[in-house]
N, C-alpha and C positions, 0 to 999 in steps of 0.2 A: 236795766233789763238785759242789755248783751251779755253782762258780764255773767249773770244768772246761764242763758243760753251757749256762751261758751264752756262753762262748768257742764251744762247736760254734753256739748257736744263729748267734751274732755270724757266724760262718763261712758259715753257709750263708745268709743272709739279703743279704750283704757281694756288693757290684754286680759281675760280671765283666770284669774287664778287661783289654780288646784294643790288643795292641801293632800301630800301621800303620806304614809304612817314609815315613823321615825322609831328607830330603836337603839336607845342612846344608854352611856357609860359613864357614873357618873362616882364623886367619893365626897362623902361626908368631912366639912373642915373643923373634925373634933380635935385637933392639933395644930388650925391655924396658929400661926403669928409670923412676925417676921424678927427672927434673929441676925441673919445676916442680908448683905445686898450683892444682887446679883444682874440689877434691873436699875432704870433710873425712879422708878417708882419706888422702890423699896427705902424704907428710913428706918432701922434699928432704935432710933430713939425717939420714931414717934409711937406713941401706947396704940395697940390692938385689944379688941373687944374679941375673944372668941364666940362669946353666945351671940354675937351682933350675929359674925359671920355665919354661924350655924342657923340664924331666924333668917336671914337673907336668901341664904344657900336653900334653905328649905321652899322657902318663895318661887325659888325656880323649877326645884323637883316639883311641887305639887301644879306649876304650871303646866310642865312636860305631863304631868298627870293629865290634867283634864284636860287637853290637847290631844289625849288619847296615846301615845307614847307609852313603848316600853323600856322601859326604866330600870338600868342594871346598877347594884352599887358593890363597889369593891369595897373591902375591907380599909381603913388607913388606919397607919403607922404612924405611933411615937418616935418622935424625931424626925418626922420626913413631913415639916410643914407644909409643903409647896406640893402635895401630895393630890388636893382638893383641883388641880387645875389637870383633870383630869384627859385635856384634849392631847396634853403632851407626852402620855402613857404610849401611844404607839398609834398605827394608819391600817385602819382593817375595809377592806372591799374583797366581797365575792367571797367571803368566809377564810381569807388571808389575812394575818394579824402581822406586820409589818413594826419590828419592837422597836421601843426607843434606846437611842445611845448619848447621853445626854452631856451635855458642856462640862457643866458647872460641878466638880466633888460635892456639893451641897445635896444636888440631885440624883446623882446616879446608882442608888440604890432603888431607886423607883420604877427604872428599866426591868431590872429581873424583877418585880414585884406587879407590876401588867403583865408579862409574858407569864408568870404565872396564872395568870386569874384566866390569859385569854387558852392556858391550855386546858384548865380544869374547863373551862367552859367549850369543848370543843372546837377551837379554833386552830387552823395548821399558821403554825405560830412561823418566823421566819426573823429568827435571829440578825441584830445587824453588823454589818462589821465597819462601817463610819460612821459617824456622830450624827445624829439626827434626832431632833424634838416633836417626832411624830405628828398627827394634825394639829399641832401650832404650829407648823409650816406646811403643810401638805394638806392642798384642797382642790376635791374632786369636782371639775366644772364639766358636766358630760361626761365625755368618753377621756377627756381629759383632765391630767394634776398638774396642778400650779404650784411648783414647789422654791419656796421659802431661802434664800441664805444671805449671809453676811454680817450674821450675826451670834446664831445658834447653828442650823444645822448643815453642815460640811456640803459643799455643791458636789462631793463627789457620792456624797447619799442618792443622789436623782438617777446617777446611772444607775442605781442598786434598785431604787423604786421600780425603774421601767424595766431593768429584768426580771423583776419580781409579779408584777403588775402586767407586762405587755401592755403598757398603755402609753401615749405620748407624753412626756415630762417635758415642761414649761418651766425654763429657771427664770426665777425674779429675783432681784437683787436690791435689798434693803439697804437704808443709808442713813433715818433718823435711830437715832439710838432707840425713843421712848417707843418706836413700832419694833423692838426684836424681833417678834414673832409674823410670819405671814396675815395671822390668821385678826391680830391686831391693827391690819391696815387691808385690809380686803374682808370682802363679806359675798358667802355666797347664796345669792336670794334662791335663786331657781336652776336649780342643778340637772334639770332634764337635757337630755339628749335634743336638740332641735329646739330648744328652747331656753338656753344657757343665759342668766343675768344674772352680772355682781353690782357690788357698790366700793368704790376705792379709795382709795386719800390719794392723790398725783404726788406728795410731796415725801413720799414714806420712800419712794421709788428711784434709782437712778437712771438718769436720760434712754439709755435703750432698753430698759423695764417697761416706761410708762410710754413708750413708743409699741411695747408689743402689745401691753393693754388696750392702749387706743384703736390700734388696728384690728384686735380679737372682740372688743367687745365697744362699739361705737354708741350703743345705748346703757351702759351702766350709769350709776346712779354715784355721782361725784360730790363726798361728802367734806364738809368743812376743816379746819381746824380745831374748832371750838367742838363739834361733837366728836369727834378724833380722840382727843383729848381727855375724855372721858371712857374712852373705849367703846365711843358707841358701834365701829364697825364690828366687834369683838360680839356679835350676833349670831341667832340660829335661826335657820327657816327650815319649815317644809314644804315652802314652792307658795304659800299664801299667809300662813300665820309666821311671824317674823318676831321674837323674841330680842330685844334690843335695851341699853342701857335708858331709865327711865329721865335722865338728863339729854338723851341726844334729841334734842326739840326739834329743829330742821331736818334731819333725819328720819323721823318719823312723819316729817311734814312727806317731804319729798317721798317716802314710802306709799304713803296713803295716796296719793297723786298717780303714785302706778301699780294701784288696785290692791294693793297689800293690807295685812292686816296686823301692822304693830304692834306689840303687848311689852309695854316699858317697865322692866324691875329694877330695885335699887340693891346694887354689890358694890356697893362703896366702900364697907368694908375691904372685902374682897381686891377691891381697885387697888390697897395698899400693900398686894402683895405683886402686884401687877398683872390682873388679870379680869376678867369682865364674864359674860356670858358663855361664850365661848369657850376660853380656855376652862369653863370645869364641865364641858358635852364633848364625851368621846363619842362619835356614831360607828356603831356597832352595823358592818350592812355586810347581811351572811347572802 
């Protein structure tokens, strides 16, 4: 009987939370595969499914569908596999499109090829001139970015952000290889101004990262190894419904615990080029 009565206390005490409408960018993976490695995920000679990827990938568009989201798709390109993980095309707030300048020669025609789309699409597009992987390192918590390096994008990008942006840059600084990307080891639940929650891995992080973490966000949601590992932080929310890899099991426990609304897809395909939910939602916020 208490433990029943603890569950109601839990319930009614458990923060309320408001779905706002998302307007995301997103690219069809008619050219997955994976030919070379650039990631520890990546294996050239294990076989990819493209129509897997393509039934998966659509799994998620039509979720961002009846989620109510609007749903932008660029065009992809032959030869630009990695094309499909569309969060690393560039960092758009306030109707500024902030381009990517990417690592790896495998990638880098992909930059001018988002900066395309985001002019046609009236965006004041804003050229870079350091290396940077767009929002798979760069995530808006409030009034604040949390931005990503040590792996991909250059920490002299953050000064470029905040003159670009006027907003506060937060550098973090990665250290397992298999989290390259920010956005692979942080997850940002509830992005509102006065109401900011992530969810993070502690271990993707080096000592004065996970010391700024601790002290900016003392209620985040500190997720395992084992969902990690699958990419479950590599998630989308809009502040209640929470889009997440449909293996991260305690993750979505721990979600549901604080009032969330998980919805678990399977990009396992996907996973083999290293990448999750996330990495294929550019959010578009004019």
């Amino acid at each position: 009987m208490s433990s029943v009565i603890e569950t109601e206390e839990q319930a009614a005490t458990r923060p309320e939370r408001r779905p706002t409408g998302r307007s995301v960018l997103m690219c069809r993976p008619e050219h997955f595969t994976v030919v070379y490695r650039i990631n520890p995920w990546m294996n050239p000679a294990e076989p990819t499914d493209t129509d897997v990827a393509l039934a998966q990938w659509q799994v998620l568009h039509d979720t961002y569908l009846e989620l109510g989201y609007d749903v932008h798709l660029i065009d992809p390109i032959a030869g630009l596999p990695d094309m499909v993980y569309a969060a690393n095309g560039g960092f758009v707030i306030d109707g500024i499109a902030y381009g990517a300048k990417f690592t790896h020669p495998e990638r880098q025609p992909e930059g001018p090829a988002y900066m395309r789309w985001f002019r046609e699409q009236g965006f004041d597009v804003r050229e870079p001139e350091e290396v940077n992987e767009g929002e798979g390192d760069f995530l808006l918590v409030g009034d604040v970015i949390l931005a990503g390096t040590g792996f991909r994008s250059d920490s002299q990008s953050h000064g470029e952000l905040e003159r670009i942006f006027g907003r506060e840059v937060v550098t973090l600084r990665l250290v397992d290889p298999s989290f390259y990307h920010l956005d692979t080891a942080v997850a940002v639940l509830d992005g509102t101004p006065g109401r900011e929650h992530i969810a993070y891995l502690p271990s993707a992080f080096d000592g004065a990262s996970l010391a700024v973490l601790q002290e900016r966000y003392p209620d985040a949601i500190i997720v395992n190894e084992t969902d990690a590992a699958v990419l479950g932080l590599n998630s989308f929310s809009d502040g209640c419904n929470v889009v997440i890899a449909s293996r991260a099991i305690d993750f979505e426990r721990q979600l549901c615990e604080h009032g969330y609304n998980p919805i678990g897809v399977d990009l396992s395909e996907l996973l083999l080029g290293g990448g999750g939910v996330k990495c294929c939602t550019l959010e578009l916020r004019r």
